[in-house]
N, C-alpha and C positions, 0 to 999 in steps of 0.2 A: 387506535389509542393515540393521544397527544401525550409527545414525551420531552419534558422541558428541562434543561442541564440548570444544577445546582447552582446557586449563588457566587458570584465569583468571589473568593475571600479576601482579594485585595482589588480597589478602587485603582486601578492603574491611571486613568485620567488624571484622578486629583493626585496622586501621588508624585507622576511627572509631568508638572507643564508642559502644554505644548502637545503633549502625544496624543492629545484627542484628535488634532486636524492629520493625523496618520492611520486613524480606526478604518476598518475597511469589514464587512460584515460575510462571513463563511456559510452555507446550509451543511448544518450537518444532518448527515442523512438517517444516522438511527434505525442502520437493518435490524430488524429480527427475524426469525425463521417464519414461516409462514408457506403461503401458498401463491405467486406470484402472475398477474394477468400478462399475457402475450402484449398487450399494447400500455401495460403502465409502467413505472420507474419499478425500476428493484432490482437487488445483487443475486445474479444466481440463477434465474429465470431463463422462460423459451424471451426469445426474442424475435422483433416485427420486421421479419427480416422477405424482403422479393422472391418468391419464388425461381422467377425468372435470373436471379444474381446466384454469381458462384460463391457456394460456403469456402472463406479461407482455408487455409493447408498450409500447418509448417514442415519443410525441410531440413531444418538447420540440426546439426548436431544436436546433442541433447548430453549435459553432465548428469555422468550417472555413479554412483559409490559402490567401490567395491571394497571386499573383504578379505583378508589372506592368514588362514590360522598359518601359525609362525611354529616351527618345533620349538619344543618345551625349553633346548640348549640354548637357541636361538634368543628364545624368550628371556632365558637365566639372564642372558648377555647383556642386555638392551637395561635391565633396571628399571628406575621407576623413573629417571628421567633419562629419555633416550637425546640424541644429540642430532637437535632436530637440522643441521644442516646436511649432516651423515644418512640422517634418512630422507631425505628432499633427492638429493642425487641417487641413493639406493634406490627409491621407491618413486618414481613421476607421478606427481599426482598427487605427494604425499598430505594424506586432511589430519592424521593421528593415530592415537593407539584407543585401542577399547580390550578391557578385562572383561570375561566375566569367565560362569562358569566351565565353560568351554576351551580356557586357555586366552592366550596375548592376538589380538586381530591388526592387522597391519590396515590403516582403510584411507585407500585412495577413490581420489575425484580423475575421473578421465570421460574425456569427448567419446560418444557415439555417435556415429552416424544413424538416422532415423530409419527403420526397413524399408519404410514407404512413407509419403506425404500424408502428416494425419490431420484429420481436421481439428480447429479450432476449438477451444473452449467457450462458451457465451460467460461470461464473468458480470457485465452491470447492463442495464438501458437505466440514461435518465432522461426526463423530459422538462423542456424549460416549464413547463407549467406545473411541475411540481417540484423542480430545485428552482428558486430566484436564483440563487449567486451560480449557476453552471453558466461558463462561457462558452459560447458559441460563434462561430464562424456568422457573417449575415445569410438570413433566408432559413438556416437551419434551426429545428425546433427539437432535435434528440439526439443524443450521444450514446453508443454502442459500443463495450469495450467488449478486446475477447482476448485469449492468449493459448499459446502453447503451454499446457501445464506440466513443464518440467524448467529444470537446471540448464542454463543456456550458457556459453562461453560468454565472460565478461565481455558488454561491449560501452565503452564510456563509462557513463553512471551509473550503468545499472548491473543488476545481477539475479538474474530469477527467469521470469516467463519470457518468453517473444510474446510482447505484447501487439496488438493491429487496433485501430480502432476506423470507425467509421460515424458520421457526422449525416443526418439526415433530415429530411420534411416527412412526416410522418403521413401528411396528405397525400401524398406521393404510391402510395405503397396499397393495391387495390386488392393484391393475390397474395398472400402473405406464407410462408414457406410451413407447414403445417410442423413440421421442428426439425431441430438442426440435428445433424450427420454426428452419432457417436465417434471419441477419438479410436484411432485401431491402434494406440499405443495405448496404455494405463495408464489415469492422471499420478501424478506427485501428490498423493493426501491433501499436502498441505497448501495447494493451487488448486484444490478442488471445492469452490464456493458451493456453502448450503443454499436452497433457495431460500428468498428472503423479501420480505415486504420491506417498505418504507416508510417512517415517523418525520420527516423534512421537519427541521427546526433551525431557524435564524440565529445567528449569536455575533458579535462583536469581537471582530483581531485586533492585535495589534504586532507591528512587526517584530520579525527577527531582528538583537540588539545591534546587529552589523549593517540594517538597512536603514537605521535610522541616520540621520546629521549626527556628526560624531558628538559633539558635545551631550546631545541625548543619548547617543549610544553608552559613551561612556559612564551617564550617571545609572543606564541600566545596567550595567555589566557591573560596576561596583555596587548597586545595593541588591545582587544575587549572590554577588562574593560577600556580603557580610552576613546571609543568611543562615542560621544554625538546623541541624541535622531536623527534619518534620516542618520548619517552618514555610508559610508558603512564598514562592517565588517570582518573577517576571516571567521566566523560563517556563513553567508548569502550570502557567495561566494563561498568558498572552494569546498562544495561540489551539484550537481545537483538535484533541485527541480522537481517531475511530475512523470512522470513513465520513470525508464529506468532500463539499463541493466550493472552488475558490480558497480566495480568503487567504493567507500566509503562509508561509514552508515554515515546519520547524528545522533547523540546521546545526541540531546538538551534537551530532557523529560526526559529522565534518566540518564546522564552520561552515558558512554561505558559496555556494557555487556559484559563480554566475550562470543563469540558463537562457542562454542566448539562442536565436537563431540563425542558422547557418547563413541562411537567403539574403538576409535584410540586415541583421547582427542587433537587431533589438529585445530587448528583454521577453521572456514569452512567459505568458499567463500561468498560473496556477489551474488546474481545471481539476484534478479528483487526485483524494489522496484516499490509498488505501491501505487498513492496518487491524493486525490481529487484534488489540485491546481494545474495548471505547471506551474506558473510564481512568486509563492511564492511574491506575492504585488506587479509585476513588477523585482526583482530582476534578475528572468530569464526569462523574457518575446522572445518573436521572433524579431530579426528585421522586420519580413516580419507582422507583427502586433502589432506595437507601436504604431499606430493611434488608435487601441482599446480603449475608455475609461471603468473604470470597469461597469456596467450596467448589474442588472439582464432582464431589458427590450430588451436589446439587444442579439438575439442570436447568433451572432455573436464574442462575446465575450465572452459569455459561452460555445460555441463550442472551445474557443481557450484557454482557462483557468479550464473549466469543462467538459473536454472532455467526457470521460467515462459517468458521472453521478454518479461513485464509490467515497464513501464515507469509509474509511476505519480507526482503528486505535484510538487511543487516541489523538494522534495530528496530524493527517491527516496524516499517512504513515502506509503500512504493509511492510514488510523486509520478505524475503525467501534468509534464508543460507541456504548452500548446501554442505556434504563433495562429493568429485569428485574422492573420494579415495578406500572409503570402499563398500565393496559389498551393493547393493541395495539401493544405492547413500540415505542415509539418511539426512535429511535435517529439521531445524527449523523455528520458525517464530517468528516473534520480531515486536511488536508496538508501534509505537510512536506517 
């Protein structure tokens, strides 16, 4: 199925001089569940991976949530608003309180160490022939992401999976590993991608208002601030919600980071953004599914909005830059 993102509802070209010599075009990818080939693009899938090559294995600690029923005096004491730097030092770790039936839960983030090295998760393949806008290193024709699916100790940008990826010629690969090594830990639900096919569809970015020449920048940022409550925006158009490929960072949670690389200190490429929603409230819903209403009873809505089942991020996005330059294509991650 051809699945093609709704009308954009503001003409951002004509609206801002100039911003059209900034357009730069994103694929968005358009999972849905499905049933996914060993050798074509999709989230979620076996991957065409060498027999002969060892399947990844993470190490690293792993944040895990714990719970502590609190006695009930204890409970009386604390209130409905506890004093959150009294519990910070009480409690290491400290994430909050949770009510329920059961009485007041104290629930802390704290590092485990892993029992043993667990394999990998396969999370995406794409291939340059079925994303245009996926960048690639020269010679390589597929990208292969995977991750540790749990809670890792913050490191820089990021906060979620240990993410690895691997960068490949497809031609290359004669013996192909008939599938990948289940984890011996339990995935995190919510790093644990549905399988899923692929709808590649082309669209038009335009950047975050911070990388534009100021002068543009600044007429973008003031006619977002003069927007009223439903109206549409630069911010909620500009650039594509869901999972895709290239194309512009949105940088709403943070302002703009620079994502440099360490080697060289040159800007590093946009290559996959991935995120719970794809229609960010309707703003980029599908034409081929605008009868959808939003409904967790419907699955058919959740297949077309929560595709994956990945939950990723601080505000629903994970970012993988990539320099394409330096030896051993080094690459970051960045959450929003």
């Amino acid at each position: 199925m051809t699945f093609t993102t709704v009308p954009r509802p503001l003409d951002l070209a004509h609206l801002f001089p100039g911003l059209a010599a900034h357009a730069r075009t994103a694929t968005r990818l358009h999972p849905r569940p499905g049933v996914p080939s060993i050798t074509g693009s999709h989230v979620g899938g076996p991957l065409l991976w060498p027999a002969d090559e060892p399947w990844p294995r993470c190490a690293r600690p792993h944040r895990v949530e714990q719970r502590q029923l609190l006695p009930h005096e204890q409970a009386a004491r604390l209130g409905r608003r506890p004093d959150l730097m009294g519990m910070v030092e009480k409690y290491p770790g400290f994430f909050g309180i949770h009510r329920d039936e059961a009485g007041t839960h104290v629930i802390t983030h704290v590092n485990r160490p892993a029992p043993e090295p667990s394999p990998l998760l396969p999370v995406a393949q794409l291939r340059a022939q079925d994303v245009p806008d996926l960048p690639l290193p020269p010679g390589m024709g597929m990208l292969q992401v995977l991750w540790c699916p749990h809670v890792h100790p913050e490191d820089r940008d990021q906060y979620g999976p240990a993410v690895q990826l691997r960068w490949r010629s497809a031609a290359g690969i004669t013996e192909p590993l008939a599938s990948a090594p289940a984890p011996t830990v339990v995935p995190d639900e919510m790093f644990h991608p549905r399988p899923c096919v692929l709808h590649p569809e082309q669209v038009v970015e335009y950047p975050w208002w911070q990388e534009l020449p100021e002068q543009l920048g600044s007429q973008v940022r003031a006619f977002d601030d003069s927007r009223e409550f439903g109206q549409p925006s630069y911010y909620a158009v500009s650039q594509a919600r869901g999972w895709k490929a290239g194309g512009y960072a949105n940088w709403g949670s943070s302002d703009r980071l620079p994502m440099t690389c360490d080697g060289c200190s040159r800007e590093m490429a946009l290559v996959l953004s991935m995120t719970k929603s794809e229609s960010f409230g309707g703003t980029w819903r599908t034409e081929q599914e605008t009868h959808l209403e939003p409904s967790w009873t419907d699955p058919r809505w959740r297949d077309a909005d929560r595709p994956t089942g990945v939950s990723v991020g601080w505000d629903d996005a994970l970012r993988v830059f990539a320099c394409l330059s330096c030896p051993g294509t080094p690459f970051r991650l960045n959450s929003q």
